[in-house]
Phi, psi and omega in degrees: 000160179294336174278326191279342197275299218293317188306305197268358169299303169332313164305349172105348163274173165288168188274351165274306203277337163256357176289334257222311172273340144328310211261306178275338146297340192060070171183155196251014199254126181314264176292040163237335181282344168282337184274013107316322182295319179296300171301343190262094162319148204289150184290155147335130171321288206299334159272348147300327164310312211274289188316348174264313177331287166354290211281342198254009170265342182263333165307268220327305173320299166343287191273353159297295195300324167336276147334252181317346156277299166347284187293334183289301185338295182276340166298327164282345186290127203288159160279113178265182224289298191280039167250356198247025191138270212277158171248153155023076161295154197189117192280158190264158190254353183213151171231111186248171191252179184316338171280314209090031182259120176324167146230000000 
């Protein structure tokens, strides 16, 4: 979370590095992903790169998938009847032929 990312920047670490030890803990609790910052010597720029790259091809993904669940979601909602158009049929009670003549 952003707060826990804020948190552990105030301690002096970076903001990648803690995006980064959040993410390898799976877990959003302050102190364990610092006691992982502490025990880990900090990743290479270029693999904090590689590692946001990551993070932001699985959002993408994420919300691509969203997205398509959404639209199938709404693509199943049944139509009620006097939305699709056509209108209303209701047999009539009288019948005329090509004149216009009651019968």
């Amino acid at each position: 979370s952003d707060e826990s990312i804020e948190r552990l920047s105030e301690m002096g670490f970076s903001r990648e590095s803690a995006i980064d030890a959040l993410e390898t803990v799976e877990s959003n609790n302050v102190e364990i992903a610092m006691e992982y910052l502490l025990a880990h010597p900090p990743s290479s720029p270029g693999t904090l790169e590689r590692r946001r790259a990551a993070r932001e091809q699985r959002r993408q993904r994420q919300q691509s998938q969203n997205r398509r669940q959404e639209s199938a979601a709404s693509d199943t909602q049944p139509v009620p009847p006097n939305n699709r158009g056509d209108a209303p049929t209701q047999p009539s009670d009288t019948h005329t032929d090509n004149n216009n003549e009651e019968k």
